[in-house]
N, C-alpha and C positions, 0 to 999 in steps of 0.2 A: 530362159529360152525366149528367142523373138519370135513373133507370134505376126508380123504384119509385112510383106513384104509390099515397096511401092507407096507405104503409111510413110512418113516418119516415124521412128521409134525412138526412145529414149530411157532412159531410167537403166537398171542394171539387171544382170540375169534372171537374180530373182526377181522383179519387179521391171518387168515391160510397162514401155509407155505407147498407148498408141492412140495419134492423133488424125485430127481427120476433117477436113472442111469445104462445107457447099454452099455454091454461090445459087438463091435463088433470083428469079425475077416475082418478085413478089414483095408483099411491105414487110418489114422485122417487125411490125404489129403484129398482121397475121400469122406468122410462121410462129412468135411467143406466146399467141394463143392456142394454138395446139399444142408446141411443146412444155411451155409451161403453164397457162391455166389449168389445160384439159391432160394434165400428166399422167392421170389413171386412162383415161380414154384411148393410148395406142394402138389398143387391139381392133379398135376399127378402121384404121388404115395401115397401119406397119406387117408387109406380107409373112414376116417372118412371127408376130406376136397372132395366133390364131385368136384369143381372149384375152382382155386385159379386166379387172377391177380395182377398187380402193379401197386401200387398206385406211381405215378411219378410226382404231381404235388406239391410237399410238400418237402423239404430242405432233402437233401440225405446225409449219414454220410460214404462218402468215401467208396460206395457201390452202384450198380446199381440205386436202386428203393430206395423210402422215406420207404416203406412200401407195404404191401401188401392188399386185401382184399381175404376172404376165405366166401365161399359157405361150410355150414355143413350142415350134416348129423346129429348133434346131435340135441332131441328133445330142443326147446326153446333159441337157440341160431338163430338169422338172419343172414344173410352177415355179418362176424365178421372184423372191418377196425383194421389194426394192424400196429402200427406205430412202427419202428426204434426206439428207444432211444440211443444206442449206441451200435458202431460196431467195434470189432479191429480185421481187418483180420490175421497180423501177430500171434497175440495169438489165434486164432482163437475162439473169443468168442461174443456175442450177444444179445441187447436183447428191447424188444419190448413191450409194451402197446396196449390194446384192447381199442377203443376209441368209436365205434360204434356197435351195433349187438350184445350185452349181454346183458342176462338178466335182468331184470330192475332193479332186487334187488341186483346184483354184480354191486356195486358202483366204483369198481375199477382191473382190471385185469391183471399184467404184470408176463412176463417169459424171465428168463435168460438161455440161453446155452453156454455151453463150448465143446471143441472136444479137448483130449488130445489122445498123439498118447504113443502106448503103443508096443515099435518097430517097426519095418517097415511095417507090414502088420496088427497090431490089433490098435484098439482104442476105451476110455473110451468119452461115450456122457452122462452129466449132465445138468440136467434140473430143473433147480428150479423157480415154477411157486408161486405167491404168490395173491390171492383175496379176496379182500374187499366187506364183504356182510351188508346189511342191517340187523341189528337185526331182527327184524320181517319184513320180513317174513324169512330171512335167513335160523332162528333156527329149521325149520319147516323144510327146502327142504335141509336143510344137508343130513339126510338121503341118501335121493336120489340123491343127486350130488357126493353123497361119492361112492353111485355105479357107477354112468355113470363115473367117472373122474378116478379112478380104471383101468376100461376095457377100455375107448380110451387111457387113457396113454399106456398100455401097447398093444395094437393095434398098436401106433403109432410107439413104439421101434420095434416092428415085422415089422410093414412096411419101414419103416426106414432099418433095418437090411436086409431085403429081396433085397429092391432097392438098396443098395447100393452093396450088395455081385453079381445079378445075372441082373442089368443093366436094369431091367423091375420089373413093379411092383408086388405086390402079389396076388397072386391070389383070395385074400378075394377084393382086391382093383380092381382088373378085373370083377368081377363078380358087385361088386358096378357099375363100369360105365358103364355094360350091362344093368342092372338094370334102370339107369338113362336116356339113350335112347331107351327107351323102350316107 
């Protein structure tokens, strides 16, 4: 099932591709330090991750943390465990496996990022997320994952773009963690 309307998609029914990329005004330095230094860290600005931590007890690839685990906000998703797969800070690019906390009928979930710098102050962030669903029930809640998966990706480039330009998150993400201690 396709899963991304307005994305690119690519790969096969079983195996959606969905790609995705944000121009910031800002250096591909700093946008690699958030995304990839500080990779456990999301849950302090991405609206949609209410918690994030670091998963540290699992073989690290020349990076802090093995992996992360993320607290969402999105419906049907648990504590999602995200494991490294491979990291190369010099090119600055990355990318990660969901191993626990999805879906039952997304058999398989990985995302690649790259950060290219596009002059000294702007830079291109590409994301190609790819998941493995169950024919049934998949073909059913395509629909519906084709909406939620839409509006958090591009949340997340908004948030993404906000923290990285103005140092604190957005204000749809402040309003989230007032919400959450509440």
């Amino acid at each position: 099932p396709q899963i991304a309307d307005g994305i690119p998609e690519h790969g096969t029914e079983d195996s959606p591709t969905v790609e995705r990329e944000g121009g910031d005004q800002v250096s591909a330095h700093k946008v690699w330090n958030i995304l990839g230094h500080e990779f456990s860290a999301i849950g302090q600005w991405a609206s949609s991750i209410p918690h994030s931590q670091p998963v540290t007890e699992i073989p690290r690839l020349r990076v802090e943390v093995g992996g992360r685990i993320c607290a969402t906000a999105v419906a049907g998703f648990a504590a999602v465990r995200e494991i490294l797969t491979s990291y190369d800070g010099p090119s600055m690019r990355f990318s990660y496996k969901a191993t626990e906390g999805q879906p039952w009928f997304i058999t398989s979930a990985e995302n690649s990022w790259s950060v290219s710098a596009r002059g000294t102050e702007a830079c291109l962030v590409e994301s190609q997320a790819v998941l493995e669903m169950a024919w049934l029930p998949g073909v059913f809640f395509a629909p519906l994952l084709k909406v939620m998966v839409r509006r958090v990706i591009a949340q997340f480039f908004e948030d993404l773009k906000h923290y990285a330009q103005h140092d604190r998150p957005s204000s749809r993400k402040q309003r989230a963690q007032q919400k959450s201690s509440q």
